[in-house]
C-alpha positions as CSV (number, residue, x, y, z in Angstrom):
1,X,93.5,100.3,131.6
2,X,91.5,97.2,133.0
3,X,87.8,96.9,131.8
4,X,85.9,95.2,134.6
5,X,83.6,92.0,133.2
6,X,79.9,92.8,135.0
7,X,77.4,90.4,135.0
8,X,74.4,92.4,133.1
9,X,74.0,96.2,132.6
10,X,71.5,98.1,130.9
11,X,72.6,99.8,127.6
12,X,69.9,102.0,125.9
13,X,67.1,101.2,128.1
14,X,67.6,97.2,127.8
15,X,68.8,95.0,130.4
16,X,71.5,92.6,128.6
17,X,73.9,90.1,130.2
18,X,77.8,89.2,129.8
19,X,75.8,87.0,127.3
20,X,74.4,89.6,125.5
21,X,71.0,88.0,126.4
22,X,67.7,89.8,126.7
23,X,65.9,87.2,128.8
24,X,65.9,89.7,132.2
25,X,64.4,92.3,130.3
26,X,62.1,90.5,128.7
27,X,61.1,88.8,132.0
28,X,60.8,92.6,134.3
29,X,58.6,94.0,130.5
30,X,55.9,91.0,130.1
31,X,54.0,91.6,133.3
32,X,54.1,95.3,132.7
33,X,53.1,94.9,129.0
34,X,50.2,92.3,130.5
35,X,49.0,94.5,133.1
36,X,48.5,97.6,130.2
37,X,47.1,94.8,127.8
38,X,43.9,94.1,130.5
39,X,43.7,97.9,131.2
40,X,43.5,98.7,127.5
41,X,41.2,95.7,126.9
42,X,38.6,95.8,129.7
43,X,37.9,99.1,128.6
44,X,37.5,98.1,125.0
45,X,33.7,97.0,125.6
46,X,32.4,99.1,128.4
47,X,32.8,102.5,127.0
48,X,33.7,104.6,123.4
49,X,36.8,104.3,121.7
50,X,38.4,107.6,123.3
51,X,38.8,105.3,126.9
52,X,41.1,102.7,125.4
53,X,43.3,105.3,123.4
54,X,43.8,107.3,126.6
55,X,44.6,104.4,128.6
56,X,47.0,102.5,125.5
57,X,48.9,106.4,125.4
58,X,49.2,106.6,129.2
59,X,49.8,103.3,129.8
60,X,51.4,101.3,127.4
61,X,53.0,103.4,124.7
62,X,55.7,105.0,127.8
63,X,56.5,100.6,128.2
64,X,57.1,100.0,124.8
65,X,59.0,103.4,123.8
């Protein structure tokens, strides 16, 4: 049985490498945490509270789970 050595992989939703790095996830999940950041947050001040919650469950919970 040979086990082939691969350069990185994605093991439970995270992208590590034959380092067991995190750096290319971490680098593909800041602008998509960013982008739901300025969507949750220019909404903060322009309308009630029930704008931002629907935008933080639509947008950013599905990133972070």
């Amino acid at each position: 049985m040979f086990i082939e050595e691969t350069m990185k992989t994605i093991l439970f939703g995270l992208q590590i490498d034959n380092h067991i790095n995190l750096k290319n996830h971490t680098e593909q999940m800041i602008p998509k945490i960013n982008a739901a950041r300025y969507a949750v947050g220019s909404t903060v001040h322009i309308s009630n509270i029930n704008t931002p919650k629907s935008f933080y469950c639509a947008y950013f919970h599905p990133i972070i789970k």
